[in-house]
MIDOSE-1310 file (N, C-alpha, C; in nm, 2 decimals, decimal comma, always signed):
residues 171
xxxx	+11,17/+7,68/+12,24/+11,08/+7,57/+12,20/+10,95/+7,64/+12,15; +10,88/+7,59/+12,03/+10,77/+7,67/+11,96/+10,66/+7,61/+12,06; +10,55/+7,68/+12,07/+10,46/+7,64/+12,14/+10,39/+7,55/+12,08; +10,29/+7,46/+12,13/+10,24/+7,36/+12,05/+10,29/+7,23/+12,00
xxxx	+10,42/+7,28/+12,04/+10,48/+7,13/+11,97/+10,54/+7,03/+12,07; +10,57/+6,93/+12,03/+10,65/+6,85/+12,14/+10,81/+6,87/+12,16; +10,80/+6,84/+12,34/+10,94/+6,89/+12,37/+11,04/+6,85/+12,28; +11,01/+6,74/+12,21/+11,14/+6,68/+12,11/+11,18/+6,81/+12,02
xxxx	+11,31/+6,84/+12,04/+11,35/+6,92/+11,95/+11,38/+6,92/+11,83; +11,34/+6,97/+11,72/+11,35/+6,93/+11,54/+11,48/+6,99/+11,49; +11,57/+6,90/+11,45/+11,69/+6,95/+11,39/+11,64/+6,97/+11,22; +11,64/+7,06/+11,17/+11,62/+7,05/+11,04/+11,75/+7,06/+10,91
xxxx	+11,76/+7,05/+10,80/+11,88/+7,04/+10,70/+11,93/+7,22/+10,75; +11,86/+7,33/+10,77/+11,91/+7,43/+10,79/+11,96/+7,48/+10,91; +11,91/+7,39/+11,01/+11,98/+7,40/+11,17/+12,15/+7,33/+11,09; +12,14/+7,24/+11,02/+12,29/+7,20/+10,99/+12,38/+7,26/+10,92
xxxx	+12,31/+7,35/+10,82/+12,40/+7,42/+10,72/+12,43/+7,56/+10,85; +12,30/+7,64/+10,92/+12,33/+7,74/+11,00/+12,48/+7,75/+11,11; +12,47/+7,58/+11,17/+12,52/+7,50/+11,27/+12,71/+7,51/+11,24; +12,71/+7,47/+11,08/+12,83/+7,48/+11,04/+12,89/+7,62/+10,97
xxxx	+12,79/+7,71/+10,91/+12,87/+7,84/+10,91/+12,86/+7,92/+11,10; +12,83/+7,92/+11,19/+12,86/+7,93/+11,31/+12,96/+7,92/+11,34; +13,04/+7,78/+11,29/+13,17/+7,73/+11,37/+13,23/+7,78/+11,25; +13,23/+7,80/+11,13/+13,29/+7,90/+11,05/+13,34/+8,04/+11,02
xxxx	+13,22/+8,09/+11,07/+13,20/+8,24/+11,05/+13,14/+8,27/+11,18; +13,21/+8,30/+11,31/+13,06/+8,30/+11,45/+13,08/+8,43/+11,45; +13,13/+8,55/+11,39/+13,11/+8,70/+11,36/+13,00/+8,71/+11,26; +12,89/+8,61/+11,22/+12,78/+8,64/+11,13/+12,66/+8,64/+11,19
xxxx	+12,57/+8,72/+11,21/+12,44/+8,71/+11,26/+12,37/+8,64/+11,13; +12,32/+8,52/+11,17/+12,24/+8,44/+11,08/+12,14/+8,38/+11,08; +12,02/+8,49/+11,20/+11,91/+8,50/+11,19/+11,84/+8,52/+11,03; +11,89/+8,60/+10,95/+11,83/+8,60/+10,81/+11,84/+8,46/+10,76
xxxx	+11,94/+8,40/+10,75/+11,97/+8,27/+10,69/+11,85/+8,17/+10,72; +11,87/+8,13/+10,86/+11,75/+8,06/+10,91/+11,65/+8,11/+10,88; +11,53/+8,21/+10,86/+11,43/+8,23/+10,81/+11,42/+8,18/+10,64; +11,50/+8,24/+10,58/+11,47/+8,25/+10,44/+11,54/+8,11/+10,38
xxxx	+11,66/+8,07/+10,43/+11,67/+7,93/+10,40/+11,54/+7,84/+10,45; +11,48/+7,81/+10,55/+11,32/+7,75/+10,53/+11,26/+7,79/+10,43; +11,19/+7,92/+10,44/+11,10/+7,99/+10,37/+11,18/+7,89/+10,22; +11,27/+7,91/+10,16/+11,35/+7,87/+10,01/+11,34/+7,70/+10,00
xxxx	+11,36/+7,66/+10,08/+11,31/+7,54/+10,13/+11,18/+7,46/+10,11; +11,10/+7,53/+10,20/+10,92/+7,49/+10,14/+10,88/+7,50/+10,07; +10,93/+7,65/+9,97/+10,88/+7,65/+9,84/+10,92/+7,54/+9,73; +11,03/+7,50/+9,80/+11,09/+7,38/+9,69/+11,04/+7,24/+9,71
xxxx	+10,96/+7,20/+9,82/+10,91/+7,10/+9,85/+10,77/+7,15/+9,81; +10,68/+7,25/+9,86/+10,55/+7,26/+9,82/+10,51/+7,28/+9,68; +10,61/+7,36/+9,62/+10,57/+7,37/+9,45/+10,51/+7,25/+9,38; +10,59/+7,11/+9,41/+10,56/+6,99/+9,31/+10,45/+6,94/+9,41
xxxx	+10,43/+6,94/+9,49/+10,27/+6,91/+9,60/+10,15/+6,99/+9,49; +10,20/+7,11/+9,54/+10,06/+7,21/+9,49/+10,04/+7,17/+9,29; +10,16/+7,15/+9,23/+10,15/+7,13/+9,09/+10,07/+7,01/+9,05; +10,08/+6,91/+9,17/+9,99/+6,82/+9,10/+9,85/+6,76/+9,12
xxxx	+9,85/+6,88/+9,18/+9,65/+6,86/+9,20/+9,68/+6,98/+9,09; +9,69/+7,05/+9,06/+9,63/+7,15/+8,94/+9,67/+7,03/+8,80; +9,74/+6,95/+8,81/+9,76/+6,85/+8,69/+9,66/+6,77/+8,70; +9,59/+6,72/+8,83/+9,48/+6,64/+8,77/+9,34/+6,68/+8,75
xxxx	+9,38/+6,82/+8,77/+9,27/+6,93/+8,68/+9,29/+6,94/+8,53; +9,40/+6,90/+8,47/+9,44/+6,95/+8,36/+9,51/+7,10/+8,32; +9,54/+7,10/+8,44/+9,64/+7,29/+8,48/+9,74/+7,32/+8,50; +9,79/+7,38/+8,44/+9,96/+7,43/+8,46/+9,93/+7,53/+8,63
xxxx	+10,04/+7,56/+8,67/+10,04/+7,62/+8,79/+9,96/+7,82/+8,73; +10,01/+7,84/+8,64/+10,01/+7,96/+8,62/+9,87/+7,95/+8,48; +9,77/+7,83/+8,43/+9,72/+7,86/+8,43/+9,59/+7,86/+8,54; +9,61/+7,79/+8,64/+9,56/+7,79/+8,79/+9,49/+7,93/+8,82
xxxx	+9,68/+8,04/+8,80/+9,64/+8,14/+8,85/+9,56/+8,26/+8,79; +9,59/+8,25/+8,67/+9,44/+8,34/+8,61/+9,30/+8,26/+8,62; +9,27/+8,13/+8,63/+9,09/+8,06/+8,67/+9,10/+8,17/+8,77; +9,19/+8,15/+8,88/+9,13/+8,16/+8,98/+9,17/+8,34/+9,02
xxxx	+9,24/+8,37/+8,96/+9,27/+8,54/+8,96/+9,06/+8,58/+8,90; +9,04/+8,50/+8,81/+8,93/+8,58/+8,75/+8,76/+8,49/+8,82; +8,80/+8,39/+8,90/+8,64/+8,34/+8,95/+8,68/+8,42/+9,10; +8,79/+8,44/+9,19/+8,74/+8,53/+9,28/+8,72/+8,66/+9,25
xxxx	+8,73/+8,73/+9,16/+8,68/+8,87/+9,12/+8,53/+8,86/+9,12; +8,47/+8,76/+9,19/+8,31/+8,77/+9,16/+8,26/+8,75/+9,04; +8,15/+8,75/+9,08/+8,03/+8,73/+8,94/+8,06/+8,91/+8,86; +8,09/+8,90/+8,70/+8,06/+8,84/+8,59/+8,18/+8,75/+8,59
xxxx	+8,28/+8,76/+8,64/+8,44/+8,61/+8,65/+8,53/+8,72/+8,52; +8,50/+8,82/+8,50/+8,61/+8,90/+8,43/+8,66/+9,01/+8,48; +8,79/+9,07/+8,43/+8,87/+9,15/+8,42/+8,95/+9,20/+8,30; +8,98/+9,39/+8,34/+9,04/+9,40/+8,21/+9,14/+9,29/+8,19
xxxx	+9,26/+9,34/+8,09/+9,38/+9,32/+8,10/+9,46/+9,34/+8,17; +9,46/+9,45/+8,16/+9,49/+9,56/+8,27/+9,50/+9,50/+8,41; +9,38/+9,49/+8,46/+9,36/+9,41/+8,60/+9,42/+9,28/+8,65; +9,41/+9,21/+8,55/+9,45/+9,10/+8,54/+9,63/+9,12/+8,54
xxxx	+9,66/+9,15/+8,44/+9,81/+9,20/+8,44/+9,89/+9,25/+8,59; +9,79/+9,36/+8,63/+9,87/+9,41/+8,74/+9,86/+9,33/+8,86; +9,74/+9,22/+8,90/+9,72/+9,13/+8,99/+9,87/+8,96/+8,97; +9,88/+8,98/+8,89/+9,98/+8,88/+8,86/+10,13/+8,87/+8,85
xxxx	+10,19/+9,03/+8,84/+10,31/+9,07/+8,82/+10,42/+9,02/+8,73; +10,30/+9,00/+8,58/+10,40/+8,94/+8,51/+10,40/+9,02/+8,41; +10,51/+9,02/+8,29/+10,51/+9,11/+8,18/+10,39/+9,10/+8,07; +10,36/+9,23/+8,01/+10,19/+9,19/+7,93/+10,25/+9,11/+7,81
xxxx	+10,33/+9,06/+7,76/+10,31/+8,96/+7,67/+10,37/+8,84/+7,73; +10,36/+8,81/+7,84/+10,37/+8,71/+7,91/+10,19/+8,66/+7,91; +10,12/+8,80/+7,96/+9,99/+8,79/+7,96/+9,96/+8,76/+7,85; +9,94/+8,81/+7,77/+9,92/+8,80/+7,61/+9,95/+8,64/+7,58
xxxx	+10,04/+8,56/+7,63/+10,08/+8,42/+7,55/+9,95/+8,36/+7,62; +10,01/+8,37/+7,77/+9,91/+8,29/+7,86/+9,76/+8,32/+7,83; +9,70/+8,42/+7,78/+9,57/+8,39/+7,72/+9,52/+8,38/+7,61; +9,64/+8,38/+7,53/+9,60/+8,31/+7,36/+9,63/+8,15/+7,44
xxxx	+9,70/+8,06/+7,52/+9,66/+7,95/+7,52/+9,56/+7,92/+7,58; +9,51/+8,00/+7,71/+9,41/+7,93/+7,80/+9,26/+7,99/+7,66; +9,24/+8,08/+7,56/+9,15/+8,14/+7,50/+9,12/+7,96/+7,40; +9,25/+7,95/+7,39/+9,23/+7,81/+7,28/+9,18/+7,70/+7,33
xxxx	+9,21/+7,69/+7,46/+9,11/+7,60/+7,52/+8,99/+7,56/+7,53; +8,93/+7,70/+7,54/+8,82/+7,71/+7,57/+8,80/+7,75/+7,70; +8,89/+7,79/+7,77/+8,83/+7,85/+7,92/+8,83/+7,98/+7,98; +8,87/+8,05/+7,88/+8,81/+8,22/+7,90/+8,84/+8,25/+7,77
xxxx	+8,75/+8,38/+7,78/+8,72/+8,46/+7,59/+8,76/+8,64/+7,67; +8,81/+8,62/+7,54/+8,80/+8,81/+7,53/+8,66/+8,87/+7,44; +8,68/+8,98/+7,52/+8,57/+9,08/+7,47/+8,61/+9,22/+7,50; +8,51/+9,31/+7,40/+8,55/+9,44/+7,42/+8,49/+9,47/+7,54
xxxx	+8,52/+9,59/+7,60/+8,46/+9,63/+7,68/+8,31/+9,71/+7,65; +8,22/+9,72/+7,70/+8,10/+9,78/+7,56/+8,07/+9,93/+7,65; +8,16/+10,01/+7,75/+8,17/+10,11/+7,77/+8,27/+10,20/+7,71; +8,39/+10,08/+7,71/+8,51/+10,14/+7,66/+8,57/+10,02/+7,53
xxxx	+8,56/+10,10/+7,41/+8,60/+9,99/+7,31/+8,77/+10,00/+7,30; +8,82/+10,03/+7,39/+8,99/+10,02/+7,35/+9,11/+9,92/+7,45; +8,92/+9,91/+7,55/+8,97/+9,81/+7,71/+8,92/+9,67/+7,65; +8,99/+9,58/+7,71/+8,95/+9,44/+7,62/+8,92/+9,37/+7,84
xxxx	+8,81/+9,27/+7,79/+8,78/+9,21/+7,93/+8,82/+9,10/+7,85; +8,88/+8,98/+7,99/+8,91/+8,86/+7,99/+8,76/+8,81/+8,06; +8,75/+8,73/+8,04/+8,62/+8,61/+8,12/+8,62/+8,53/+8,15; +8,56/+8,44/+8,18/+8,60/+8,26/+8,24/+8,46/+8,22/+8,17
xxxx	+8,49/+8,11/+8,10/+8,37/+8,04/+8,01/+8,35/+7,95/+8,14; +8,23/+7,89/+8,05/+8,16/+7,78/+8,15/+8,24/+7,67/+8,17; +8,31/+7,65/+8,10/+8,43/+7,52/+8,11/+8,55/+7,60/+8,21; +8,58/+7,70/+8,21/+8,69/+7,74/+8,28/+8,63/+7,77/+8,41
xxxx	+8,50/+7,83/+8,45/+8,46/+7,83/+8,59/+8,46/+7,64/+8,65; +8,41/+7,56/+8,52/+8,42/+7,44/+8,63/+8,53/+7,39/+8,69; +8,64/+7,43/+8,58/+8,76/+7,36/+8,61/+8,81/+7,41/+8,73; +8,78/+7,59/+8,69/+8,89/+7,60/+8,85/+8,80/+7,61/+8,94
xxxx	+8,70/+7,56/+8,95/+8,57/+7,54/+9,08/+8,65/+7,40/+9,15; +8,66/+7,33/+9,04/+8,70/+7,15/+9,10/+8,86/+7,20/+9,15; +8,92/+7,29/+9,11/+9,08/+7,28/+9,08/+9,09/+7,34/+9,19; +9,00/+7,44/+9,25/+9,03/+7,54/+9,40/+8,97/+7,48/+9,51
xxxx	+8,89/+7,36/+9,53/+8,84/+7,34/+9,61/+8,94/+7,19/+9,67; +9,00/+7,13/+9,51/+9,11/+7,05/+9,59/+9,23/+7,12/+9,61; +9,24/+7,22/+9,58/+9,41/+7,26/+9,61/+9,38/+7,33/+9,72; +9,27/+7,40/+9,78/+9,23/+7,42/+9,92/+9,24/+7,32/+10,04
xxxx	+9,21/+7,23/+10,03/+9,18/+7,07/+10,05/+9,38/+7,05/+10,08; +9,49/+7,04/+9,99/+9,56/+7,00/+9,89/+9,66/+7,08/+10,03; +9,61/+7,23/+10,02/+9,70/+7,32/+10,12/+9,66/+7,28/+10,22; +9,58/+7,27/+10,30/+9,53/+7,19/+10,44/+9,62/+7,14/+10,49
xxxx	+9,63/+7,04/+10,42/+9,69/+6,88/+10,45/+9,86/+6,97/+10,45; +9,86/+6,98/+10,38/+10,01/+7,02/+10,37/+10,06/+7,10/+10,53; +9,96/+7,18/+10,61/+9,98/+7,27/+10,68/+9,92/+7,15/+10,83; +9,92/+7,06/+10,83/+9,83/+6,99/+10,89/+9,91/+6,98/+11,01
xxxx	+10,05/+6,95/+10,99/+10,12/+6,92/+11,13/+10,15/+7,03/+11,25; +10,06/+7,16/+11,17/+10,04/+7,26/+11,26/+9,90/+7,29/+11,33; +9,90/+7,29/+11,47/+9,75/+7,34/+11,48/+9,70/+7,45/+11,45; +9,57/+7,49/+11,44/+9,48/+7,59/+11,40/+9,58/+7,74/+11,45
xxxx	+9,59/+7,72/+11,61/+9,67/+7,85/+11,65/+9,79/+7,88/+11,61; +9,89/+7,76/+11,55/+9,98/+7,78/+11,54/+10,02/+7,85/+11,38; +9,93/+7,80/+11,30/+9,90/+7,86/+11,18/+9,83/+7,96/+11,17; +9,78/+8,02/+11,27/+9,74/+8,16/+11,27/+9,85/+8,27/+11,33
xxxx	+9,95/+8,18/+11,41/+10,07/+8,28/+11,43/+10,16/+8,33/+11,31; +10,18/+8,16/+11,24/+10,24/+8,19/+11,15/+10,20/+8,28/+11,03; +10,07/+8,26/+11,01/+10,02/+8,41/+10,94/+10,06/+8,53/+10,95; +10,04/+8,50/+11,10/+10,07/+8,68/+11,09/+10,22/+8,68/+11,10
xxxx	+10,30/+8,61/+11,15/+10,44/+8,62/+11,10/+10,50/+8,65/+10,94; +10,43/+8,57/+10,85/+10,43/+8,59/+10,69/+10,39/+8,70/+10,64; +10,29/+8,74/+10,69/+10,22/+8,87/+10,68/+10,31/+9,00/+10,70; +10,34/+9,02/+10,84/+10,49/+9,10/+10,87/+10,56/+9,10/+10,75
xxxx	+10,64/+9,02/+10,76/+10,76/+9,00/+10,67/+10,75/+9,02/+10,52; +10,65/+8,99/+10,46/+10,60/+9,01/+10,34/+10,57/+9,14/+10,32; +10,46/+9,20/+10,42/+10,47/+9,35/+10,45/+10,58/+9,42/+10,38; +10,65/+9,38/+10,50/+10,80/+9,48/+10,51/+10,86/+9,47/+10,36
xxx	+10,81/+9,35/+10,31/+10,92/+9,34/+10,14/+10,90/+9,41/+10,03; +10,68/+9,44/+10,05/+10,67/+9,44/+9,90/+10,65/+9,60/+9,86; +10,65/+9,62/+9,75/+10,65/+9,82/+9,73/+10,55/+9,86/+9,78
């Protein structure tokens, strides 16, 4: 029984798929399954949650993540390419599209670097700091709520459970 919660026990869609390869396969350890079937699971329910508070920002999810890759970097709100690139893990002309659209907007500009003329900095215009000012303060808000049926302690376990595991995954 998880702590915190009530004695009522929660059957979830993966206690059923788990439940029936058991009586299928009971030579399978399916500890993995049950973690990462949830974990596969919430991302498929939270994605369209989290997407639509960035839509009534006027934000795609991913351009979300460069506002907000470049207003927590602090004041001046830029980064090389480079930085930006390797904070995101996506391919540079992936980068490259995604900031000729967000540049046409009007919510970040390139510039040279005026140390190094061969480094180009990204920036967040004054339009692009407001948006993702308003856009991170509800999708903070947005994730709350979403996490709400858990108390404070119990989302601090699961942290550090995520944390672990994520650990262990990434290079």
């Amino acid at each position: 029984m998880l702590r915190g919660m009530s004695d009522e026990r929660h059957v979830d869609r993966v206690d059923v798929i788990v439940g029936q390869w058991r009586r299928e396969r009971p030579d399978l350890d399916l500890g993995g399954m049950e973690v990462i079937g949830r974990i596969a699971r919430l991302d498929r329910a939270l994605r369209p949650r989290l997407r639509a508070v960035f839509a009534e920002h006027g934000l795609e999810d991913w351009e979300f993540d460069v506002l907000a890759t470049l207003r927590r970097s602090g004041p001046p709100h830029r980064l090389s390419a480079g930085g930006l690139l390797a904070s995101m893990m996506i391919t540079s002309g992936t980068l490259t599209n995604r900031l000729d659209r967000l540049e046409d907007r009007g919510l970040i500009r390139r510039e040279n670097d005026p140390d190094d003329g061969r480094v180009v900095l990204v920036a967040l215009t004054d339009a692009g700091y407001e948006v993702v000012d308003a856009a991170v303060t509800d999708h903070a808000a947005n994730e709350l709520a979403l996490v709400s049926a858990l108390s404070s302690d119990r989302r601090r376990e699961l942290v550090e459970l995520l944390r672990d595991l994520s650990s262990s995954l990434e290079p």
